[in-house]
N, C-alpha and C positions, 0 to 999 in steps of 0.2 A: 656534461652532455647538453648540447643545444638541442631547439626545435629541430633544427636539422639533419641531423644524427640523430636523433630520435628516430624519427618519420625513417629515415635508411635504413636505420639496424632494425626494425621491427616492425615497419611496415610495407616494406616493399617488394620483399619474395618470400609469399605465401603458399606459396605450392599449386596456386589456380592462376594460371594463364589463358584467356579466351583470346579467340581467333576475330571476333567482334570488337575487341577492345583496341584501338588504334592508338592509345596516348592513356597509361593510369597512373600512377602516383608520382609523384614531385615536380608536378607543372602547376600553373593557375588554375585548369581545372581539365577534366577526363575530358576525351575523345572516344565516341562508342559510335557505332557501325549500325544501322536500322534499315529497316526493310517497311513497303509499301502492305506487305498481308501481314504485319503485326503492328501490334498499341504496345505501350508502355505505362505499366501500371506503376508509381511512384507512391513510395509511402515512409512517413519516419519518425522514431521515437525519442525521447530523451528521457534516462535513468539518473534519477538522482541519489546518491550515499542518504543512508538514512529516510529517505521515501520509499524508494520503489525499491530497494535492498539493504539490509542491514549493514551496518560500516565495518562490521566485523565478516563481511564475507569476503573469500578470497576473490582473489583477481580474475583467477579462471573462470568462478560462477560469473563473477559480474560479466565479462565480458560474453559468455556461453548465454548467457538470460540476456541480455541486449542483443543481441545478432537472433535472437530463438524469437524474441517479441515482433520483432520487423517482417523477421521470414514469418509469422504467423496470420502476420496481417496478408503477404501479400497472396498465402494460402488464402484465407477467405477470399481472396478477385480470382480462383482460378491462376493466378500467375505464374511464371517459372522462373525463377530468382537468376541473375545477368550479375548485376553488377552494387556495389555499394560504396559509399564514401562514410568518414569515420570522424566525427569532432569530442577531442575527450581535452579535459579542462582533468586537471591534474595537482593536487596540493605540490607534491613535486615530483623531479624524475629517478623515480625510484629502480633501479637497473634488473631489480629481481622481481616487483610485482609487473613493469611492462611484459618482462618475459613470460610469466604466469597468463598475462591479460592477453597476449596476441597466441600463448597455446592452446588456451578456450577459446578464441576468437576462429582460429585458422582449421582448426578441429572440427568445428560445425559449416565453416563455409566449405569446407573440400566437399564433406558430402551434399552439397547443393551446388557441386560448380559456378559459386558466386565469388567475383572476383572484389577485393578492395580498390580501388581506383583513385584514390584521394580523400580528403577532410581536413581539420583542420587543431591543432594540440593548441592550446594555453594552459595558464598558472590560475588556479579558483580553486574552491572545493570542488570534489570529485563528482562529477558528472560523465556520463556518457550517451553522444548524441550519435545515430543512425541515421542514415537516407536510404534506402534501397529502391533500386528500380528491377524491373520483371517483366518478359514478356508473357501477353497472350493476344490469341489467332483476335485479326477484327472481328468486331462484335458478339467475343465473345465472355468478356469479362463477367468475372457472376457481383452483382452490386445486392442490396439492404431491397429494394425496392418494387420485387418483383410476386412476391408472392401471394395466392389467390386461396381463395375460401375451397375448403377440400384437400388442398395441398398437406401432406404429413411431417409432420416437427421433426429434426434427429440429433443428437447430439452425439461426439465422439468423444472413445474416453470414457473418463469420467470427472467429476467437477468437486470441488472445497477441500483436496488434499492440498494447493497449494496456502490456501490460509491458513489451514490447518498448521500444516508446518512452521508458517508465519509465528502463529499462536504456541508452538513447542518454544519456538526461538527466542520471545517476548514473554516467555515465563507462566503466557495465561491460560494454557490447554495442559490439562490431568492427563495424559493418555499413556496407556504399558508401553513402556524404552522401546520395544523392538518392532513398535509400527514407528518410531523417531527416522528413522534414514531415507524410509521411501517417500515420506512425508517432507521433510528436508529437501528430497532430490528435485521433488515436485516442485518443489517453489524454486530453488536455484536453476533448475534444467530442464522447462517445458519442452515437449517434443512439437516441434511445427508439422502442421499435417499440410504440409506440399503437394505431396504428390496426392494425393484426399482430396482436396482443392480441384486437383487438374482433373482430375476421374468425373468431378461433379459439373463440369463447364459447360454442358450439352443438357444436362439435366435437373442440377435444382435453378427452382426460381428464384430463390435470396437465400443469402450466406453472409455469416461474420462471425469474426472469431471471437472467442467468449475472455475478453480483459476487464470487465470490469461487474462480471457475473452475470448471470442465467439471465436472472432479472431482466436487468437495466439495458443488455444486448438483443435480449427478443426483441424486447421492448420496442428496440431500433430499429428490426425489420419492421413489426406492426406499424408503430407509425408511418416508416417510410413507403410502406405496400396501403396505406391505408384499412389493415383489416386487423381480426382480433385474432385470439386463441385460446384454448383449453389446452393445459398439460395436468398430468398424472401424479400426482406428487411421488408416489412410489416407484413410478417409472423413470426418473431422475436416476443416471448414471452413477453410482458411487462406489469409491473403493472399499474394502475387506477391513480397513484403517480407518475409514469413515463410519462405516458399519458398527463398528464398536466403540468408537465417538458416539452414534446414536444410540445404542444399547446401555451405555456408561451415564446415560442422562442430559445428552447433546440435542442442539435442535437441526435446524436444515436451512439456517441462516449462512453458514458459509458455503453452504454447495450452493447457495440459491441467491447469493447478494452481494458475498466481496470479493470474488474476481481473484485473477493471476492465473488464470486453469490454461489460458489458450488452446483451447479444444475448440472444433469448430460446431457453428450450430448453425443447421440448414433448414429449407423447407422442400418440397418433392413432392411433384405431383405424384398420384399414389399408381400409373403406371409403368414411371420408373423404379419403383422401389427392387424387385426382386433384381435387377441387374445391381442397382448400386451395391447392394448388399453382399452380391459374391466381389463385385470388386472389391469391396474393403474388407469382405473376409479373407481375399487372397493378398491385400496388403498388412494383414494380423493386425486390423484396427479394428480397435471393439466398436461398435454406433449400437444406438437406441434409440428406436423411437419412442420420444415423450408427450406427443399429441399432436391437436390437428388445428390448422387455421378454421376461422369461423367469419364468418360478415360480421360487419358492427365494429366496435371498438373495445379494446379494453385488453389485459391478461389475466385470463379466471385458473387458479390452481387448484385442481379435486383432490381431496384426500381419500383413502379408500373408500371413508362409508359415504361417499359422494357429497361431503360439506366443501364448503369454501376453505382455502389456509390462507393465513393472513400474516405479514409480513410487516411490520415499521421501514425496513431498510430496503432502497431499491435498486441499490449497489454504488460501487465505485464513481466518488466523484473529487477531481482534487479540490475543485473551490468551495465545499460542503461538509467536508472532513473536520 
């Protein structure tokens, strides 16, 4: 099987056909359809065998967690996922893991009517690389950069069942078998909050999705807004799996510093809260708010009896690992 029977048997009829789409897979490159009241928000990842997923994970996750990371990003701009292109480098062509690769692929894009439109196959270790573009209305994109003193923290979800899992899979987390699977799901099958995204584009002031933990992502608004923040340590999002990771003698280093969770974390001026809240109770997304922006600089976390928690690690960084 060639590059090009490749690309034909298993990339080209997806089951998502857009009316936008004038020209997608097997030319030089897409042809897509735009309009003057909307932007195009671009964004793209690359997953590595052995970095960003175990080599022993099936084809499906791989492919399911790379299409979930990209759509997550373009959640945090408010965007509405259009179209994507696909460069996956391949030890070789294996006829039964591409079929695995493009059912977790084609599986998550139906439900976001994102269409594939092209990319690009070679021969390397296994990598897989994303583009995705998304629309949303002018001027309405939600960016890192906009949030003001008073504004309230929220995050969706919850946060460190995906390392967690990590940690089952790597042999270095004790935890009872039967929190193993949700824990597992967590890290191969983030859920993208798309449409949570779209709900917040009139209303919060900065947004980004949490890939490289709590931490190091706030962190990214503060900077970029210029302002600080206090969060709650107890009021940090966690699973019933995490819960007993902390009761078992666990700390709050993984909901709080290495990342994988793709939940989003916003900020919101405090009189939009009470709509956002039935919006995303009526899309059965959990949110919590975790605190509140403040003037000045810095990220202060209170522990109950209102001391400082202190941390070494300030999340996810590849050139720091």
């Amino acid at each position: 099987m060639n590059e090009f029977s490749l690309i034909q048997r298993f990339f080209t009829s997806g089951g998502v056909s857009r009316d936008d789409v004038v020209l997608g897979v097997g030319d030089d490159g897409a042809v897509v359809r735009c309009s003057p009241d909307q932007e195009w928000v671009m964004t793209s990842d690359i997953l590595l065998a052995g970095r960003h997923f175990p080599k022993a994970t099936t084809a499906y996750d791989v492919a399911y967690k790379a299409l979930a990371v990209n759509l997550s990003d373009l959640a945090a701009m408010g965007a509405e996922p259009a179209w994507a292109s696909l460069q996956l480098v391949l030890p070789e062509a294996d006829e039964r893991w591409l079929s695995d690769f493009a059912r977790g692929f084609y599986e998550l894009a139906k439900g976001y009517d994102l269409q594939l439109v092209g990319g690009d196959t070679v021969r390397g270790p296994l990598a897989v690389g994303l583009h995705l573009c998304g629309g949303v209305p002018t001027g309405k994109a939600l960016t890192r950069g906009g949030a003001q003193s008073g504004d309230l923290i929220y995050v969706t979800g919850s946060v460190g069942d995906a390392a967690l899992g990590l940690g089952i899979l790597q042999g270095t987390i004790d935890l009872a078998q039967n929190h193993h699977p949700q824990l597992i799901h967590r890290l191969n099958r983030p859920t993208p909050r798309v449409q949570e995204g779209i709900v917040l584009r009139d209303r919060a002031s900065a947004a980004i999705d949490l890939s490289d933990g709590l931490v190091a992502d706030l962190g990214h608004i503060l900077s970029s807004s210029g302002v600080g923040a206090n969060i709650e340590l107890g009021r940090v999002p966690v699973s019933d799996a995490y819960e007993a990771y902390l009761q078992g003698g666990g700390d709050w280093a993984f909901a709080l510093s290495h990342g994988d969770d793709y939940e989003l974390c916003f900020t919101l001026p405090p009189e939009h809260a009470v709509a956002v809240q039935e919006d995303f109770a009526s899309l059965a997304c959990p949110l919590r708010q975790i605190g509140t922006i403040e003037p000045g600089a810095g990220l202060r976390i209170r522990q109950m009896d209102g001391s400082l928690y202190r941390s070494d690690r300030r999340g996810f960084d590849h050139f720091s690992q």
